[in-house]
PDB file of N, CA, C and O in Angstrom:
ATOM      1  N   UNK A   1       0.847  -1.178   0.000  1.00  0.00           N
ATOM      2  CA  UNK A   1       0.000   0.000   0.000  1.00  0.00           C
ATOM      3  C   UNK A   1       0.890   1.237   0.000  1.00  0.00           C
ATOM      4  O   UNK A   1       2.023   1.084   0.455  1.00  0.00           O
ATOM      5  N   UNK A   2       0.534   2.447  -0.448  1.00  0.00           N
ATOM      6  CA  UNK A   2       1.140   3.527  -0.504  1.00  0.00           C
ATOM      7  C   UNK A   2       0.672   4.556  -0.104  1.00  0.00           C
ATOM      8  O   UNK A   2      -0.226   5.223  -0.620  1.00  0.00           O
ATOM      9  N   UNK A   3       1.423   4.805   1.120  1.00  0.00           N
ATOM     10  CA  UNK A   3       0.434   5.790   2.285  1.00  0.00           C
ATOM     11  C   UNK A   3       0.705   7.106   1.646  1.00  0.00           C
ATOM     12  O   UNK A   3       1.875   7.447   1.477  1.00  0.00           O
ATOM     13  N   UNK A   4      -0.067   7.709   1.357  1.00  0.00           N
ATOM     14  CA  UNK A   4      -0.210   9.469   0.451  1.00  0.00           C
ATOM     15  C   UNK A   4      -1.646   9.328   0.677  1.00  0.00           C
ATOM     16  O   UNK A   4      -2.313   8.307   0.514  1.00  0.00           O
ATOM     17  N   UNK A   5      -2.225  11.002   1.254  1.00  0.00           N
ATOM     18  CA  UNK A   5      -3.587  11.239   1.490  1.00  0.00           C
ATOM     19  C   UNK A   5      -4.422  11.237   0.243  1.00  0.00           C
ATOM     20  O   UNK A   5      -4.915  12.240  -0.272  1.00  0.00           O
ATOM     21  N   UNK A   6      -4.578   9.383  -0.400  1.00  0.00           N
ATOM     22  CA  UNK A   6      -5.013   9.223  -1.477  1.00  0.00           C
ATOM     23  C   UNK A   6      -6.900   9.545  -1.283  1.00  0.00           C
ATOM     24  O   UNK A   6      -7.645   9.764  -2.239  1.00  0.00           O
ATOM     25  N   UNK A   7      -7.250   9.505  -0.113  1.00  0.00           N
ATOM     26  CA  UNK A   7      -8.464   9.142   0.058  1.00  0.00           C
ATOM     27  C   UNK A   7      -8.965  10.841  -0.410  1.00  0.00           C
ATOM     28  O   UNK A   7      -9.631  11.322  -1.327  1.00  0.00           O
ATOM     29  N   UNK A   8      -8.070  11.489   1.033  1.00  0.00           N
ATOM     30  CA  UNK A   8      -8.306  12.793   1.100  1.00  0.00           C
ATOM     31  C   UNK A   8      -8.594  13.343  -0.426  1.00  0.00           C
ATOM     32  O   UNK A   8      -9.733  13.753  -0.647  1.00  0.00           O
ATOM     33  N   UNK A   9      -7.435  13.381  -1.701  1.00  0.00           N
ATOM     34  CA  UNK A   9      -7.009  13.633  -2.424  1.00  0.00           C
ATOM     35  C   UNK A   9      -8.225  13.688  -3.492  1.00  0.00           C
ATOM     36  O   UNK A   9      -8.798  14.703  -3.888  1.00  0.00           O
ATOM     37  N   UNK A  10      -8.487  12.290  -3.874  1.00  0.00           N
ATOM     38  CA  UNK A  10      -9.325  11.293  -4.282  1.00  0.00           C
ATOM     39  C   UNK A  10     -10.990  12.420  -3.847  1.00  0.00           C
ATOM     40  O   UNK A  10     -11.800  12.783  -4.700  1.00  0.00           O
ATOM     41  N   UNK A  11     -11.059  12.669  -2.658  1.00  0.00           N
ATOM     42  CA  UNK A  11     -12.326  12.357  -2.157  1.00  0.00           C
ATOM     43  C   UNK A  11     -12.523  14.446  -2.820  1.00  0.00           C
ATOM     44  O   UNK A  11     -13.631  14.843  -3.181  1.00  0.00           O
ATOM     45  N   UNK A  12     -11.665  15.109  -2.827  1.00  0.00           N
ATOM     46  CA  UNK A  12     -11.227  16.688  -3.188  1.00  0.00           C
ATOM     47  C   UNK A  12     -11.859  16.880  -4.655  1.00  0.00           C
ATOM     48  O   UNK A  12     -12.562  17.806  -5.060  1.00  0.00           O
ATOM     49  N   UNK A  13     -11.243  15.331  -5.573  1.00  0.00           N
ATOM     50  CA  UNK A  13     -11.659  15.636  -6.602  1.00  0.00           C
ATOM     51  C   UNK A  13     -12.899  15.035  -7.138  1.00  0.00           C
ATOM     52  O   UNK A  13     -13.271  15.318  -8.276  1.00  0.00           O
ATOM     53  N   UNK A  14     -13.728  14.014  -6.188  1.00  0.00           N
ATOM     54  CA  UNK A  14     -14.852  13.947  -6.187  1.00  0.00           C
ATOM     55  C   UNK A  14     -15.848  14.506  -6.164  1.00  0.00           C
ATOM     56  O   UNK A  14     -16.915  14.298  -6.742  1.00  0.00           O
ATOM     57  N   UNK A  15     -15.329  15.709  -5.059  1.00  0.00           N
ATOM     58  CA  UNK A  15     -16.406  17.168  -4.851  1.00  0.00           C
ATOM     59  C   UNK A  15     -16.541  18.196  -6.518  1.00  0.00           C
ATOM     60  O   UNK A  15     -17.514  18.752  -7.029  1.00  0.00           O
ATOM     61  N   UNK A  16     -15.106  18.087  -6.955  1.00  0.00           N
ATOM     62  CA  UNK A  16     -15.238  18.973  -8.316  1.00  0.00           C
ATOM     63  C   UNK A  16     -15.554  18.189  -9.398  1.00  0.00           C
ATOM     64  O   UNK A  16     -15.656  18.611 -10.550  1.00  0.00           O
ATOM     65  N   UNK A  17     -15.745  16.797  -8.963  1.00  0.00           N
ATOM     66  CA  UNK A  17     -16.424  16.622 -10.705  1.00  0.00           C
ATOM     67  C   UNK A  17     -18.272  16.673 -10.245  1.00  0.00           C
ATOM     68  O   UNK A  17     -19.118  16.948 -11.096  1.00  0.00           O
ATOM     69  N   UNK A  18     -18.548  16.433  -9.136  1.00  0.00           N
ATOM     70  CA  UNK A  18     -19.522  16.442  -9.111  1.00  0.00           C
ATOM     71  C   UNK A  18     -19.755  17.885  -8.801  1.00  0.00           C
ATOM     72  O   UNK A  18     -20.524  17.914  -7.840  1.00  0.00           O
ATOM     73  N   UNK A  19     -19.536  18.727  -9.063  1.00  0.00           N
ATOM     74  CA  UNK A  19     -20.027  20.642  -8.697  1.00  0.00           C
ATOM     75  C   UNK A  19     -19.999  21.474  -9.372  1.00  0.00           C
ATOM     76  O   UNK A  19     -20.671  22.501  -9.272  1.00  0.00           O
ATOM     77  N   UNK A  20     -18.930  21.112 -10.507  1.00  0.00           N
ATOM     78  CA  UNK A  20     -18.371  21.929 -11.651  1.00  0.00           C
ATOM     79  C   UNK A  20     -17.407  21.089 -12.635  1.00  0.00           C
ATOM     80  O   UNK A  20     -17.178  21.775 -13.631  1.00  0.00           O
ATOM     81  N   UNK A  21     -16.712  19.729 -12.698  1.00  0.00           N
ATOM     82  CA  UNK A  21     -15.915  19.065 -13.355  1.00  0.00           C
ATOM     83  C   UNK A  21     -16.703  17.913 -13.723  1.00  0.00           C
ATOM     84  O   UNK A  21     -16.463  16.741 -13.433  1.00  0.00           O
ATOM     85  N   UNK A  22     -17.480  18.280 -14.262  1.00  0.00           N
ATOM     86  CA  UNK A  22     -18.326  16.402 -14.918  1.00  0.00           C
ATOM     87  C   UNK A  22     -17.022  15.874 -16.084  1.00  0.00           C
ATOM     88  O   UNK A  22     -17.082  14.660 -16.277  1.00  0.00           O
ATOM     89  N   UNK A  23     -15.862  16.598 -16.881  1.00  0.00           N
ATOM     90  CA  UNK A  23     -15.267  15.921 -17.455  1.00  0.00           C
ATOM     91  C   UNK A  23     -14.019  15.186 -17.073  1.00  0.00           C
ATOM     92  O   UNK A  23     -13.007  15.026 -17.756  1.00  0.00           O
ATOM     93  N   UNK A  24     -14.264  14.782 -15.905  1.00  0.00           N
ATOM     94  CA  UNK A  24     -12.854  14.428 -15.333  1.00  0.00           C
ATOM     95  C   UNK A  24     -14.038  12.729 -14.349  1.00  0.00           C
ATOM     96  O   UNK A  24     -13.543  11.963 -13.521  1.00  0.00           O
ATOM     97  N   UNK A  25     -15.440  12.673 -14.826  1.00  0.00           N
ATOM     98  CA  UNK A  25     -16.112  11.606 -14.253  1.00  0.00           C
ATOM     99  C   UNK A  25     -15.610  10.352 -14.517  1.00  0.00           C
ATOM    100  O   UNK A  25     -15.898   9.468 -13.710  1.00  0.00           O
ATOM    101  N   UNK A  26     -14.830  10.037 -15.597  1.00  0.00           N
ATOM    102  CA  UNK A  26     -14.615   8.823 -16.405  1.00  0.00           C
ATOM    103  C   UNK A  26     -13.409   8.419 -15.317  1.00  0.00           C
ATOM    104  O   UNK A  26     -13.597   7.564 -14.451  1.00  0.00           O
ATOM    105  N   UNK A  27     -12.487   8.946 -15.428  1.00  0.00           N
ATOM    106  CA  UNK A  27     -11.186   8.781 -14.729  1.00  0.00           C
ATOM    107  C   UNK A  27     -11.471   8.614 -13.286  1.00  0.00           C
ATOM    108  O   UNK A  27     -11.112   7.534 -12.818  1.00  0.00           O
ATOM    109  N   UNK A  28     -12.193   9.680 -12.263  1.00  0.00           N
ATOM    110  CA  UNK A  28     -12.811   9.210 -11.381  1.00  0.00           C
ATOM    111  C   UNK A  28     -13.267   7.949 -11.041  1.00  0.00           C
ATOM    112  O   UNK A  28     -12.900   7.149 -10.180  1.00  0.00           O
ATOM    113  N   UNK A  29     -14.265   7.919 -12.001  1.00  0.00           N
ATOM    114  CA  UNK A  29     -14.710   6.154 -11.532  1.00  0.00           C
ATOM    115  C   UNK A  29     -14.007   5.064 -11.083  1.00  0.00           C
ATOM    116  O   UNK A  29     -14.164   4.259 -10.165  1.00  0.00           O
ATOM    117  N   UNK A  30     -12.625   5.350 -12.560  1.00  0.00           N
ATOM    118  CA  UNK A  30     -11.576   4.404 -12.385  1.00  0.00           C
ATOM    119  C   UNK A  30     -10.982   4.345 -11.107  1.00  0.00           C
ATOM    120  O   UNK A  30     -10.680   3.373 -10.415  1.00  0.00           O
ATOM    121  N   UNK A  31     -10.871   5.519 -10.924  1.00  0.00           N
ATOM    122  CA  UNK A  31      -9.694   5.492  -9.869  1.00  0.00           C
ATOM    123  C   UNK A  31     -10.481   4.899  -8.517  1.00  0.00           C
ATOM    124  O   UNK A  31      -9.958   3.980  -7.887  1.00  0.00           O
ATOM    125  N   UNK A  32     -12.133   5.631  -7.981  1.00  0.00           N
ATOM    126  CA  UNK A  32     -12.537   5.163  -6.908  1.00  0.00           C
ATOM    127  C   UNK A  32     -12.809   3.997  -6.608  1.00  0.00           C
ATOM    128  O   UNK A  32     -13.400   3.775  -5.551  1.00  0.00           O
ATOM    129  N   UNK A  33     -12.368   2.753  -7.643  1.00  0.00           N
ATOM    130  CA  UNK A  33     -12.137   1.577  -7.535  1.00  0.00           C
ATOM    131  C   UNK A  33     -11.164   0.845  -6.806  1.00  0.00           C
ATOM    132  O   UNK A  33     -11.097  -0.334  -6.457  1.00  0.00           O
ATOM    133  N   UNK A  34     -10.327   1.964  -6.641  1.00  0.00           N
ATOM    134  CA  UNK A  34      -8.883   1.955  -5.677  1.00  0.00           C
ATOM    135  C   UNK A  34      -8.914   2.184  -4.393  1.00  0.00           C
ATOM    136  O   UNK A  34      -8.244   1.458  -3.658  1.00  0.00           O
ATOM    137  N   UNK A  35      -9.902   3.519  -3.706  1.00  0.00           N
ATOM    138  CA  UNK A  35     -10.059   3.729  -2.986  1.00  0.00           C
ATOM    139  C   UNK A  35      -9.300   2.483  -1.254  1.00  0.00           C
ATOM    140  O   UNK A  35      -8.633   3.127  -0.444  1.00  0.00           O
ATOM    141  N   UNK A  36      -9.494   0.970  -0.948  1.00  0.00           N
ATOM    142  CA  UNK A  36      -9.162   0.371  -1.152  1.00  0.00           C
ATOM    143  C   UNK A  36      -7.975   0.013  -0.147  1.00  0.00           C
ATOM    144  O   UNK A  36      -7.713  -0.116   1.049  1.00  0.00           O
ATOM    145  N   UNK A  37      -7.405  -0.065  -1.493  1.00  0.00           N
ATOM    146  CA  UNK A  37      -5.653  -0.487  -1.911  1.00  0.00           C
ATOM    147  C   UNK A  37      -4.691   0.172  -2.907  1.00  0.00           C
ATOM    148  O   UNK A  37      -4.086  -0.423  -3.798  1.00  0.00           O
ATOM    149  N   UNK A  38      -4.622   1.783  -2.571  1.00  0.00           N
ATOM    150  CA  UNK A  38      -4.181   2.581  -3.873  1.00  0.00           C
ATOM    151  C   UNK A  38      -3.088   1.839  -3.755  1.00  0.00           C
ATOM    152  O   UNK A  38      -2.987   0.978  -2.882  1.00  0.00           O
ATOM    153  N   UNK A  39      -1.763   2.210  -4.994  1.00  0.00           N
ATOM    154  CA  UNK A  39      -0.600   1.961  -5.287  1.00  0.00           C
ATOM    155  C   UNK A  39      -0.386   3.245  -5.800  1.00  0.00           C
ATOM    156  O   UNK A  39      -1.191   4.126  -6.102  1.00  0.00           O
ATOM    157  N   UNK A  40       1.280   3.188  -5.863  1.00  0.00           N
ATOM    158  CA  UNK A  40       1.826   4.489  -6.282  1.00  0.00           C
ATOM    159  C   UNK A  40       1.099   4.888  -7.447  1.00  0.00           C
ATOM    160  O   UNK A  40       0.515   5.963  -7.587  1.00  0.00           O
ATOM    161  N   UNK A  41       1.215   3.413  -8.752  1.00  0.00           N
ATOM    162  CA  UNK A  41       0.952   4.684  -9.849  1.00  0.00           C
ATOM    163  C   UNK A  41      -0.482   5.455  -9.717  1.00  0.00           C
ATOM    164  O   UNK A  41      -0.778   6.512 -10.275  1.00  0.00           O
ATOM    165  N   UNK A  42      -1.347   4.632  -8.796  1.00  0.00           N
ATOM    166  CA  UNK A  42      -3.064   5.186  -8.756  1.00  0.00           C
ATOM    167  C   UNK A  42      -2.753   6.697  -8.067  1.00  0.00           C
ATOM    168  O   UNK A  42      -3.258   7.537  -8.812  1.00  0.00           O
ATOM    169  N   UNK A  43      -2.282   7.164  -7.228  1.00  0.00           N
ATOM    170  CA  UNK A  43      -1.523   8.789  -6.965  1.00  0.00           C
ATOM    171  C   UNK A  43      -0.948   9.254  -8.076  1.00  0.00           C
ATOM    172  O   UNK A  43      -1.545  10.271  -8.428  1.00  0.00           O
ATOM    173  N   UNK A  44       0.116   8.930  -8.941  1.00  0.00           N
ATOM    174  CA  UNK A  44       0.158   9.401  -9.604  1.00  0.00           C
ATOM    175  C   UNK A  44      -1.123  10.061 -10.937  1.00  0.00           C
ATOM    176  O   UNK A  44      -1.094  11.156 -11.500  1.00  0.00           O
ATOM    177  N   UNK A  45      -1.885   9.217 -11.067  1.00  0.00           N
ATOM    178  CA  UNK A  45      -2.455   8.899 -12.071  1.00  0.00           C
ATOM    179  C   UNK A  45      -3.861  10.647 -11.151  1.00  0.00           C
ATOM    180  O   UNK A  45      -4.530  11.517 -11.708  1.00  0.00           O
ATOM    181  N   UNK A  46      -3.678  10.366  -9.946  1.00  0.00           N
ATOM    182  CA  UNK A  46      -4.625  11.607  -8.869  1.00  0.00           C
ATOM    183  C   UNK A  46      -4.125  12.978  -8.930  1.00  0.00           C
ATOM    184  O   UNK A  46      -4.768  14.028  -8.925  1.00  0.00           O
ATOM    185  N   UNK A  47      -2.549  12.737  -9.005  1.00  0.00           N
ATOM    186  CA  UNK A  47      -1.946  14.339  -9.399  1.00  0.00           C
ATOM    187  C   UNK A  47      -1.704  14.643 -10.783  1.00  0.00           C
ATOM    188  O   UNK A  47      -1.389  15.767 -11.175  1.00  0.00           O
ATOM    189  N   UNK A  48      -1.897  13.337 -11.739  1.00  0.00           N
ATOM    190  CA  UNK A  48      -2.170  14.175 -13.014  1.00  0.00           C
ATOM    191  C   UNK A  48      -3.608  15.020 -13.231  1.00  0.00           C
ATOM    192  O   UNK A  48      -3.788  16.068 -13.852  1.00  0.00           O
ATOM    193  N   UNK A  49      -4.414  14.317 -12.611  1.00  0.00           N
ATOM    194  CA  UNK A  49      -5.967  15.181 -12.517  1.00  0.00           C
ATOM    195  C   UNK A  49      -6.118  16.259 -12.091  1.00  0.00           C
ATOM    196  O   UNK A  49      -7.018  17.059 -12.349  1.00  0.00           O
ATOM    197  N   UNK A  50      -4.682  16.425 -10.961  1.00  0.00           N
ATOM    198  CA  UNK A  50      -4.622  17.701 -10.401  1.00  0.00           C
ATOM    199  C   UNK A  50      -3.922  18.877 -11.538  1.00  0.00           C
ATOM    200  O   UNK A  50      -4.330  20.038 -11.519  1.00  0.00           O
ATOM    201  N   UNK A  51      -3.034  18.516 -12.334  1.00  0.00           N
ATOM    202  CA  UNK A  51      -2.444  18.842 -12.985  1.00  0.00           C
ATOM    203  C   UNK A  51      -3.372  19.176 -14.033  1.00  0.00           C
ATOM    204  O   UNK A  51      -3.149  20.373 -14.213  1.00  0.00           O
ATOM    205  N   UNK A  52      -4.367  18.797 -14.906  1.00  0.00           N
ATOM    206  CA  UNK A  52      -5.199  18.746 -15.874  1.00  0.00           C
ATOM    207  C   UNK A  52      -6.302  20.034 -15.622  1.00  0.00           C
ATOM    208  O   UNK A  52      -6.511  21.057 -16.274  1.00  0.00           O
ATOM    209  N   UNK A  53      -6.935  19.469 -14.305  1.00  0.00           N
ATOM    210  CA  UNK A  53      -7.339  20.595 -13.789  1.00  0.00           C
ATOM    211  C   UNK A  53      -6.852  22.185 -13.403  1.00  0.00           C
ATOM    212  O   UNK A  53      -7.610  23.145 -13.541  1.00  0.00           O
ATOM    213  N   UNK A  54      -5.843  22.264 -13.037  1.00  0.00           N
ATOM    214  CA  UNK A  54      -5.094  23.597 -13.159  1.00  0.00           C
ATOM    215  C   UNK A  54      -4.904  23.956 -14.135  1.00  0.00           C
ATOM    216  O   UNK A  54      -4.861  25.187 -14.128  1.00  0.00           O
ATOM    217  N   UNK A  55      -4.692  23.385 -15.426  1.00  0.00           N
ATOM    218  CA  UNK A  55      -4.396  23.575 -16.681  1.00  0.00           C
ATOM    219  C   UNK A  55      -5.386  24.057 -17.412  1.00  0.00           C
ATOM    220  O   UNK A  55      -5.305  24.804 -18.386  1.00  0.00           O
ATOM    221  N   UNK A  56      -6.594  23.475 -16.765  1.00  0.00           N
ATOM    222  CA  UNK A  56      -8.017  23.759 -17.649  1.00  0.00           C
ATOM    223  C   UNK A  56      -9.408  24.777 -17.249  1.00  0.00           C
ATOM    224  O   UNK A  56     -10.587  24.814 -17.600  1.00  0.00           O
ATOM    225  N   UNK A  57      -8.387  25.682 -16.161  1.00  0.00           N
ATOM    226  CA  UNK A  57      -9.216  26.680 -15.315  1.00  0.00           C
ATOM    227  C   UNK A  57     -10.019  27.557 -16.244  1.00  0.00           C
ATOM    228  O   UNK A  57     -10.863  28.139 -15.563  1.00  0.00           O
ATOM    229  N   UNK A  58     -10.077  27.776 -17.073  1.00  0.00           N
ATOM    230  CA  UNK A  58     -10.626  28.807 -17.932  1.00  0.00           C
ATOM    231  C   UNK A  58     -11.132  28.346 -19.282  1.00  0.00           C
ATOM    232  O   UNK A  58     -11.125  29.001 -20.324  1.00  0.00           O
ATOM    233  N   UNK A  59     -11.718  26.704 -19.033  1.00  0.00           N
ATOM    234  CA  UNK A  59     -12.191  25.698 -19.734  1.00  0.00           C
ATOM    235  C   UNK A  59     -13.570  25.893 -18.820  1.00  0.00           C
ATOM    236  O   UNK A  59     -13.498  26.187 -17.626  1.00  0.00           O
ATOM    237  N   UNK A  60     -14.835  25.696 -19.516  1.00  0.00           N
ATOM    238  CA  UNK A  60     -16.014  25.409 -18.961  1.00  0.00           C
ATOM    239  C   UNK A  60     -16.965  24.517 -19.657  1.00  0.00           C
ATOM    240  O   UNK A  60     -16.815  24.372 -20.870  1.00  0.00           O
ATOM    241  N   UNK A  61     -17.927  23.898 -19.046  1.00  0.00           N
ATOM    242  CA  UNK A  61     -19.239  23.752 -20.019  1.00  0.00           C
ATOM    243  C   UNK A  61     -20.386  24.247 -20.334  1.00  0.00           C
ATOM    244  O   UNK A  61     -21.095  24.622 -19.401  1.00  0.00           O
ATOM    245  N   UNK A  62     -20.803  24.363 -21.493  1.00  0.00           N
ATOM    246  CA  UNK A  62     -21.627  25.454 -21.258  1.00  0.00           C
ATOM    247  C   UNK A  62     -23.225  24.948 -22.154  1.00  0.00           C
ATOM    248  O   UNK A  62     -23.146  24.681 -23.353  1.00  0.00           O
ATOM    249  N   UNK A  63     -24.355  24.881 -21.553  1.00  0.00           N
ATOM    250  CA  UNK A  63     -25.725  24.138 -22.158  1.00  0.00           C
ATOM    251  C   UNK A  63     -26.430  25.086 -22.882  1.00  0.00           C
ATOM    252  O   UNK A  63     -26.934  26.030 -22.273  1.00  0.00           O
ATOM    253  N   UNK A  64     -26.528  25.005 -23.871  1.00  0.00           N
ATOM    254  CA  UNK A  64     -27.737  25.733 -24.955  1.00  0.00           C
ATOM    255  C   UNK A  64     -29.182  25.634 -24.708  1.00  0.00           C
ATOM    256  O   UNK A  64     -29.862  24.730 -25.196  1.00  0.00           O
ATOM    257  N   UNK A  65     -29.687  26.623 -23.901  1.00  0.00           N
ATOM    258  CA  UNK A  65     -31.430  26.462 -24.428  1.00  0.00           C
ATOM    259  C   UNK A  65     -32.339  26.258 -25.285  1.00  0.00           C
ATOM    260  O   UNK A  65     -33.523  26.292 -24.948  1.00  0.00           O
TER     261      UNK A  65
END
């Protein structure tokens, strides 16, 4: 097991796909399968989301009436 506040981490970016990040749901799923028994690369794979997300601040979705 690989002790890093995966849950914490994990559980941070749960709140933003469900509030404002529905495109980051797919990867989520995957990952809360881990929840678990993370391993390193499953953190890694949590700070690229973090990474994606910072990257994509001024990215939105936006619904047509």
């Amino acid at each position: 097991m690989y002790f890093v506040p995966y849950d914490s981490a994990s559980g941070s970016l749960m709140y933003a796909m469900v509030c404002t990040r529905t495109d980051i749901a797919h990867v989520m799923g995957v990952l809360s399968g881990y929840m678990s028994e993370p391993r390193k690369e499953h953190w890694i794979v949590v700070k690229m989301v973090f990474r994606y997300l910072c990257g994509t601040t001024n990215h939105a979705t936006c619904y047509k009436g």
